[in-house]
Backbone as CSV, one residue per row, in Angstrom:
resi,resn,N_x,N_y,N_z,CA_x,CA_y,CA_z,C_x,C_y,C_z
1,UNK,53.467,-79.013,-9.094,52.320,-78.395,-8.555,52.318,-76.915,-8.885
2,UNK,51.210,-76.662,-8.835,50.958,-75.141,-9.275,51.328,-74.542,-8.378
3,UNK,51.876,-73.072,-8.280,52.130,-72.266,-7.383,50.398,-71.206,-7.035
4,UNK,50.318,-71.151,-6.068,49.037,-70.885,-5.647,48.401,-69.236,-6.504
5,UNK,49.314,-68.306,-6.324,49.806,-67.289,-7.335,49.218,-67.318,-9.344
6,UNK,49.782,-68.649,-9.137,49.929,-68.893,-10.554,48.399,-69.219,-10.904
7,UNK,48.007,-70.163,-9.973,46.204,-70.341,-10.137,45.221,-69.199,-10.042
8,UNK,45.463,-68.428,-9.319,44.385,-67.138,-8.757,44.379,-66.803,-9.908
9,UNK,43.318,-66.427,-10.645,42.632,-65.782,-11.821,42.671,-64.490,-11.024
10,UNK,43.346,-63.393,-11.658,43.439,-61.466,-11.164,42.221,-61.337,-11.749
11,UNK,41.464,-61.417,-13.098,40.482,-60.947,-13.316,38.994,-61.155,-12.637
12,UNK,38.878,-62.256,-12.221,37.986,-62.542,-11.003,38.104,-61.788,-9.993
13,UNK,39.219,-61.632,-9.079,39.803,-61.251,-7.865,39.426,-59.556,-8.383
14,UNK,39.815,-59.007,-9.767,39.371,-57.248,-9.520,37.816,-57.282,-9.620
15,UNK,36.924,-58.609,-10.239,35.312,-58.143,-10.276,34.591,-57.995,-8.799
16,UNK,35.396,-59.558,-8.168,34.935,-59.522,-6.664,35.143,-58.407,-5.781
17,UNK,36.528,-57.970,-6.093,37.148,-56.487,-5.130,35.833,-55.548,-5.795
18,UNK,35.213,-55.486,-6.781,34.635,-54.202,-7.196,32.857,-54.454,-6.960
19,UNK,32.853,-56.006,-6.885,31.314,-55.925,-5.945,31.348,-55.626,-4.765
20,UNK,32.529,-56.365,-4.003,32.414,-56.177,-2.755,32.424,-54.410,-2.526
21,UNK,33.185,-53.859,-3.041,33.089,-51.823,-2.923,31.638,-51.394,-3.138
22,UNK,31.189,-52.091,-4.265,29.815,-51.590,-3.936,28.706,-51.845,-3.451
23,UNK,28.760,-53.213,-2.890,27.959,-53.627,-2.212,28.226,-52.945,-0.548
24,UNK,29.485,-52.325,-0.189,29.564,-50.966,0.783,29.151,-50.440,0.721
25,UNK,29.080,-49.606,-0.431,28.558,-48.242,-0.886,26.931,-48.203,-0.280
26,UNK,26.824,-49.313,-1.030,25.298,-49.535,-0.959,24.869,-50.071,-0.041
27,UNK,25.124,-50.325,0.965,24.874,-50.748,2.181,24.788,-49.601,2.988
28,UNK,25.894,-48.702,2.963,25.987,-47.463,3.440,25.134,-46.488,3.761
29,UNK,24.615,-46.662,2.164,23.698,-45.644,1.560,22.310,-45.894,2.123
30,UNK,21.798,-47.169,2.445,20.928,-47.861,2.571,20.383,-47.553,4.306
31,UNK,21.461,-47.550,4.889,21.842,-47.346,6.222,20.906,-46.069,7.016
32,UNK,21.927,-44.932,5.756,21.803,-43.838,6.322,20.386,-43.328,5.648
33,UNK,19.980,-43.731,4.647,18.732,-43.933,4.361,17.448,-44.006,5.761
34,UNK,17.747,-44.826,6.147,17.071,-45.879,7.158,17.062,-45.025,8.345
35,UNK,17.527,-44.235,8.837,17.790,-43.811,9.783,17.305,-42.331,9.575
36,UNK,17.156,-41.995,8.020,16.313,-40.718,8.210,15.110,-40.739,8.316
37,UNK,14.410,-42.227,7.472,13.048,-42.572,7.986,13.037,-42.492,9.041
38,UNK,13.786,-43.382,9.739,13.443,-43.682,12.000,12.794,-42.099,12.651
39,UNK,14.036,-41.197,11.620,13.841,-39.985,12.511,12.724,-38.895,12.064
40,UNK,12.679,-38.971,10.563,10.949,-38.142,10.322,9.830,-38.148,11.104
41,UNK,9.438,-39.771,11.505,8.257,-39.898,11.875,8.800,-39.366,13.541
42,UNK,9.441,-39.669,13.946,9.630,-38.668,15.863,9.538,-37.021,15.801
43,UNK,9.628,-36.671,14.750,9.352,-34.607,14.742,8.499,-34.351,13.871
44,UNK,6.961,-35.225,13.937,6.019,-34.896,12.807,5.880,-33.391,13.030
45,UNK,5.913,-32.862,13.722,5.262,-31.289,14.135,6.715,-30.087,13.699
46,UNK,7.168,-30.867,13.331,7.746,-30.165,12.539,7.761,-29.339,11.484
47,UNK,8.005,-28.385,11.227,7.780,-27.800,9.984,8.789,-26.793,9.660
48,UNK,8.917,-26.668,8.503,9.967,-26.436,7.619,9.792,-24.453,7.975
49,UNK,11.288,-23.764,7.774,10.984,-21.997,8.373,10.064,-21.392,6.548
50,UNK,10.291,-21.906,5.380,9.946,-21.790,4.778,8.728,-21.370,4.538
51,UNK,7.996,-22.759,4.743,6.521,-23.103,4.887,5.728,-22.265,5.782
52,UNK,6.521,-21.733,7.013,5.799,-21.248,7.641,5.375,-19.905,7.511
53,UNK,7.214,-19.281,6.957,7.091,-17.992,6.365,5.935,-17.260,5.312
54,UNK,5.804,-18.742,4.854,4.718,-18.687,4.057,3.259,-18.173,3.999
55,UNK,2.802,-19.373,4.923,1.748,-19.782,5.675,1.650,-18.204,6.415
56,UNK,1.824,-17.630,7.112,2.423,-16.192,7.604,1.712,-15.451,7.118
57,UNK,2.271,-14.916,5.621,2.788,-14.045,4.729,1.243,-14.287,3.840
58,UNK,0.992,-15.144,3.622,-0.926,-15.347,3.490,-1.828,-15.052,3.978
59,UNK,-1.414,-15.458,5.038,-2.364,-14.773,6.569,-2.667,-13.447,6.500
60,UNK,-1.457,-12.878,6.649,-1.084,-11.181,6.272,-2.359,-10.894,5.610
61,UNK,-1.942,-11.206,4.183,-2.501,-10.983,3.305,-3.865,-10.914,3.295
62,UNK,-4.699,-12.208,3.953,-5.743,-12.412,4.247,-6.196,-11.623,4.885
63,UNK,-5.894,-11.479,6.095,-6.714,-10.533,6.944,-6.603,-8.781,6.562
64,UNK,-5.717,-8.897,5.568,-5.312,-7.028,4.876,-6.982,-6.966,3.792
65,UNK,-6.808,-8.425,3.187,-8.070,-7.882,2.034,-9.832,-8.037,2.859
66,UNK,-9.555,-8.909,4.081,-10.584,-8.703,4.735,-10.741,-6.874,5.357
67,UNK,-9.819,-6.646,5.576,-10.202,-5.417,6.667,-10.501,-4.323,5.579
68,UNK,-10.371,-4.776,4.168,-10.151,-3.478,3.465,-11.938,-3.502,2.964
69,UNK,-12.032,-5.176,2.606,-13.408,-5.052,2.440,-14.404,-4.522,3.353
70,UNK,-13.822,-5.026,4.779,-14.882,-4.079,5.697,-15.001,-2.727,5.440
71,UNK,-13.443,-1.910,5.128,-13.710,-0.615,5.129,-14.422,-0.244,4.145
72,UNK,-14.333,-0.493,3.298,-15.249,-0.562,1.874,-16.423,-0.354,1.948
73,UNK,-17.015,-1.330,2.834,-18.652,-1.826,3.238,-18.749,-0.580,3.897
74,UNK,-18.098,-0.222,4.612,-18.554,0.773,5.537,-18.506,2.313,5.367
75,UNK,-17.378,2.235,3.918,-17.411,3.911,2.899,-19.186,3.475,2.522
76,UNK,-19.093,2.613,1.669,-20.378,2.185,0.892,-21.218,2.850,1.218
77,UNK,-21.691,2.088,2.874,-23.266,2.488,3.208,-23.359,4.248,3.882
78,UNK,-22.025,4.632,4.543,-21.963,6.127,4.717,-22.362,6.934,3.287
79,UNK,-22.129,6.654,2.240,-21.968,6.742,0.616,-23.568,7.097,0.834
80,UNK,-24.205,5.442,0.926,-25.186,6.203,0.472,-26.553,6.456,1.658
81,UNK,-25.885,6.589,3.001,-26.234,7.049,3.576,-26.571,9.198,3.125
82,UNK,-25.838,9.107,2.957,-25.210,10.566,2.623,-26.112,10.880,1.692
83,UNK,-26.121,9.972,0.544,-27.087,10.068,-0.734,-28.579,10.300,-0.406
84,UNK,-28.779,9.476,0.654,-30.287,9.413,0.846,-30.427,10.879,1.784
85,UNK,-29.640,11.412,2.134,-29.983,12.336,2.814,-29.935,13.526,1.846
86,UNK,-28.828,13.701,0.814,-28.838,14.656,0.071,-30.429,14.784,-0.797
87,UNK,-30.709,13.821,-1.121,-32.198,13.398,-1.959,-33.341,14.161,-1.110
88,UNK,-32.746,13.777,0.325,-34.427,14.230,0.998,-34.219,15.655,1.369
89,UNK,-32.841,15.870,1.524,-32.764,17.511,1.019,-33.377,18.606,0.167
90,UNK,-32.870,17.768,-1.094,-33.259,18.626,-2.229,-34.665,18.742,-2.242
91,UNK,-35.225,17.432,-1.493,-36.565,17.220,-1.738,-37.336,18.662,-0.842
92,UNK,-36.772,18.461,0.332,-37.270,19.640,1.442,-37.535,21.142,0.870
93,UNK,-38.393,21.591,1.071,-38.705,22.891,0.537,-37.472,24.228,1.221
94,UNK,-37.049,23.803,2.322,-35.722,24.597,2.364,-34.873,25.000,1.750
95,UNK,-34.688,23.674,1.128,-33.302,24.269,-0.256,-34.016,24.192,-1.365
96,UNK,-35.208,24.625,-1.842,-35.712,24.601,-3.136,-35.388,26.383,-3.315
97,UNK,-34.990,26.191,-4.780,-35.247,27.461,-5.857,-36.336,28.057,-5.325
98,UNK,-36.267,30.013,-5.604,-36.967,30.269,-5.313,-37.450,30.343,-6.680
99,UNK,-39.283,30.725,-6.653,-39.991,30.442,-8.169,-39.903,31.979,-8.673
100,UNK,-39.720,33.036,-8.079,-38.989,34.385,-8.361,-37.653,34.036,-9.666
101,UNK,-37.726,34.929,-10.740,-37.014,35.351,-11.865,-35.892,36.212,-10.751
102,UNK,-35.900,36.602,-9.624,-34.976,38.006,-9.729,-34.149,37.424,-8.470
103,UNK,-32.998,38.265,-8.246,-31.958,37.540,-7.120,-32.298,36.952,-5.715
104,UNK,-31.693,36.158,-5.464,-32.004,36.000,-3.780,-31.691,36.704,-3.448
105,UNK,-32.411,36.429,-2.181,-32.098,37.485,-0.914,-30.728,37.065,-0.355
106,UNK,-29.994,37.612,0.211,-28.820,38.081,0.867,-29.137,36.745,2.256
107,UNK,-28.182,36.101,3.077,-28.436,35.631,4.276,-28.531,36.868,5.384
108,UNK,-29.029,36.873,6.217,-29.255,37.662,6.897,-27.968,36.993,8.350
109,UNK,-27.581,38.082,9.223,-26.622,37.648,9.916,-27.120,37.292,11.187
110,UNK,-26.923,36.494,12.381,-27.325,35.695,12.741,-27.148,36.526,14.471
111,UNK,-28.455,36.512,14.885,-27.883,37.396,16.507,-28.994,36.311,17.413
112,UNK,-28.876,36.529,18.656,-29.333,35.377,19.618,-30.722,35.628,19.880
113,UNK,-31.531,35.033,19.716,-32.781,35.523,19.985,-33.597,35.857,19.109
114,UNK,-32.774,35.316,17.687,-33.776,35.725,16.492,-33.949,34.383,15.942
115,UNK,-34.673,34.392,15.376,-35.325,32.957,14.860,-34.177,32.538,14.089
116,UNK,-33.523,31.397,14.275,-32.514,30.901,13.552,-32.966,30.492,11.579
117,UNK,-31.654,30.469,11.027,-32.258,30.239,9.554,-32.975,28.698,8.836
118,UNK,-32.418,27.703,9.795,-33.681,26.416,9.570,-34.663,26.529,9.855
119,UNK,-34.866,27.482,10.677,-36.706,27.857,10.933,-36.692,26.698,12.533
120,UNK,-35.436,26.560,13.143,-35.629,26.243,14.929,-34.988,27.480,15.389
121,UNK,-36.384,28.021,16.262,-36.206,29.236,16.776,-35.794,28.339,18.418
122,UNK,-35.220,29.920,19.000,-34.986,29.766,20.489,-36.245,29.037,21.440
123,UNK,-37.823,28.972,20.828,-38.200,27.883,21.307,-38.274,26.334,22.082
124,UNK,-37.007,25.889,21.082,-36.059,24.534,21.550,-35.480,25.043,23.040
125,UNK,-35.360,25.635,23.518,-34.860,25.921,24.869,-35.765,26.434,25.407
126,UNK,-36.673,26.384,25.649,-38.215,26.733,26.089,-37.997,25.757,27.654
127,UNK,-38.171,24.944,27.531,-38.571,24.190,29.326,-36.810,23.612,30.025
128,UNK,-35.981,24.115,29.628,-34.563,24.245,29.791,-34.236,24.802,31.389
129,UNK,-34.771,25.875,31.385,-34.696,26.368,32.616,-35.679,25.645,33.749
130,UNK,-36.577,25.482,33.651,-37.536,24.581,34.465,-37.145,23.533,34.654
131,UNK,-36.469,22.766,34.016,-36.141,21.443,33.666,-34.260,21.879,34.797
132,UNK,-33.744,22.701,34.911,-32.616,22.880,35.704,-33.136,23.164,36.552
133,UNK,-33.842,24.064,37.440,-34.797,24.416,38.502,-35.026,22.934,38.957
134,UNK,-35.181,21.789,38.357,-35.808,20.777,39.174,-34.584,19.836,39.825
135,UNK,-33.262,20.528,39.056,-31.820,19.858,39.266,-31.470,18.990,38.741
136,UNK,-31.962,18.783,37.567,-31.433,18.246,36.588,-29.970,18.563,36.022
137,UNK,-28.910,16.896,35.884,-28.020,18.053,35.048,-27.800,18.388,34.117
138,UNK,-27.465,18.909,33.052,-27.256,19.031,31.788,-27.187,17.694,30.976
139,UNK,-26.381,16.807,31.418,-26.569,15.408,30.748,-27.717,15.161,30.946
140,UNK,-28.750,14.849,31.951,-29.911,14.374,32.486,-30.884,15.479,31.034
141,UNK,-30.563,16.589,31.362,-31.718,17.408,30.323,-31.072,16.989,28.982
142,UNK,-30.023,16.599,28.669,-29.671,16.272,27.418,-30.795,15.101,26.939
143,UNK,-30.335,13.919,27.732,-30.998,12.985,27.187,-32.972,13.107,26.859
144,UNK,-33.446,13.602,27.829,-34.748,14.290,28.016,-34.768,15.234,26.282
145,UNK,-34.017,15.851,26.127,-34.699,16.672,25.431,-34.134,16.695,23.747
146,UNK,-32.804,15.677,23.919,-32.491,15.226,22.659,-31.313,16.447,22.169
147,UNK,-31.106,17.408,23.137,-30.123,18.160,22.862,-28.885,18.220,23.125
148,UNK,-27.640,18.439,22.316,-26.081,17.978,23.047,-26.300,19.030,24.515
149,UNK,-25.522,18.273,25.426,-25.035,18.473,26.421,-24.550,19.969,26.462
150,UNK,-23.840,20.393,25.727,-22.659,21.407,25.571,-23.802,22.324,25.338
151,UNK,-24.351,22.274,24.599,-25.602,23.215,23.782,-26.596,23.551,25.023
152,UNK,-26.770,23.005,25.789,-27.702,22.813,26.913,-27.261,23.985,27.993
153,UNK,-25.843,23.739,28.582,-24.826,24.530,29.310,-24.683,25.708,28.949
154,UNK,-24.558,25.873,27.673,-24.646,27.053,26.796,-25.804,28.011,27.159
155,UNK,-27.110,27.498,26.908,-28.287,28.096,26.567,-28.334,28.569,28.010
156,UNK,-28.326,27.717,29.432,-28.671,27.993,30.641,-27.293,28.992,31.098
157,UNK,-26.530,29.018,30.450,-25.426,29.980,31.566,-25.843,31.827,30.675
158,UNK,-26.288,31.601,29.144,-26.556,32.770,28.604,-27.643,33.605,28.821
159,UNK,-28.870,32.659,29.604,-29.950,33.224,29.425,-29.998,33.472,31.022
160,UNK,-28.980,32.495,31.774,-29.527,33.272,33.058,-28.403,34.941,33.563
161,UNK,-27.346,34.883,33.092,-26.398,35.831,32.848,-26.321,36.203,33.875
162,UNK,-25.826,35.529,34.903,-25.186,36.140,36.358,-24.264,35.202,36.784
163,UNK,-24.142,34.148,35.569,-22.014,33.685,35.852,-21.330,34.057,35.192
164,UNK,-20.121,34.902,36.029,-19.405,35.712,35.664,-18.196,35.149,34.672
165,UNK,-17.666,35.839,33.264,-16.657,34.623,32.613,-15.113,34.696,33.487
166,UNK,-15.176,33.094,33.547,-14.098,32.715,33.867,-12.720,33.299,33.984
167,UNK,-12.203,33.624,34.190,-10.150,34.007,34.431,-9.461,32.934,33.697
168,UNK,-8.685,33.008,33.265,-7.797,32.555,32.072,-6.960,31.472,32.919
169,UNK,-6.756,31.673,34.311,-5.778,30.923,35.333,-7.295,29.876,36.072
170,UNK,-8.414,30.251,35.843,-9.307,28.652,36.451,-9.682,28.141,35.360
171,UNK,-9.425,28.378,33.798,-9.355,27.804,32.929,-8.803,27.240,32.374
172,UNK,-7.054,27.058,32.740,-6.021,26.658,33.017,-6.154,25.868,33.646
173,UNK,-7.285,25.144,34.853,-7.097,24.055,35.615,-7.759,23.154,35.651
């Protein structure tokens, strides 16, 4: 009788030893496979620091070329805001050339009570005082008369000239 040894074919016995290893392997592999699917779909809201950094860093970006276009829009129309005013300038007989060959005149220097050089005389403060007489306040005559506030205060403390100027220590407070 054969010795049991003597029958076993080794070359069979190393193919089987070397499926069976990889049919581990691969089982293994298969496994852990399987289990990263299970777990993707439970943290859909997930997202990668990458992506987000990203996503971010666009944004940025986005809202930088928006704000620049606003500023843009808004040089623009000051632009030609400005333009249209310079135009109706030149247009105004104020700043026209004089039709005289020979030099201008000199500006003349500027004292209170003389007709100012746009040609608005002290007129503009004409019903100012009447208009405080009724107790109005300076804001109140502002809006009424279309004149700053400050300018208003001004005109009524100069023309009535019996408030005395201030001390340097209630101006201080």
């Amino acid at each position: 009788m054969m010795n049991f040894m003597e029958a076993l074919r080794w070359d069979l016995l190393g193919v089987g030893f070397q499926m069976a290893l990889c049919a581990g392997i691969l089982f293994g592999w298969v496994r852990r496979r399987m289990k990263r699917r299970a777990a993707a779909p439970a943290e859909p809201d997930s997202v990668s620091p990458v992506f987000a950094q990203e996503v971010f860093l666009q944004t940025l970006r986005q809202q930088a070329e928006q704000a620049l276009r606003n500023i843009l829009a808004a040089v623009e129309a000051e632009r030609d805001r400005l333009q249209h005013a310079l135009t109706a300038a030149a247009a105004s007989p104020r700043f026209a050339e004089p039709k005289t060959g020979g030099p201008t005149a000199a500006p003349a220097a500027f004292r209170w009570g003389d007709s100012e050089a746009d040609g608005i005389g002290p007129s503009r403060y004409v019903g100012l005082e009447a208009l405080a007489q009724q107790g109005l306040t300076a804001r109140q005559i502002a809006d009424r008369t279309s004149l700053p506030a400050g300018e208003i205060e001004l005109a009524l403390k100069l023309r009535d000239g019996t408030h005395p100027i201030p001390s340097i220590e209630a101006i201080r407070q």
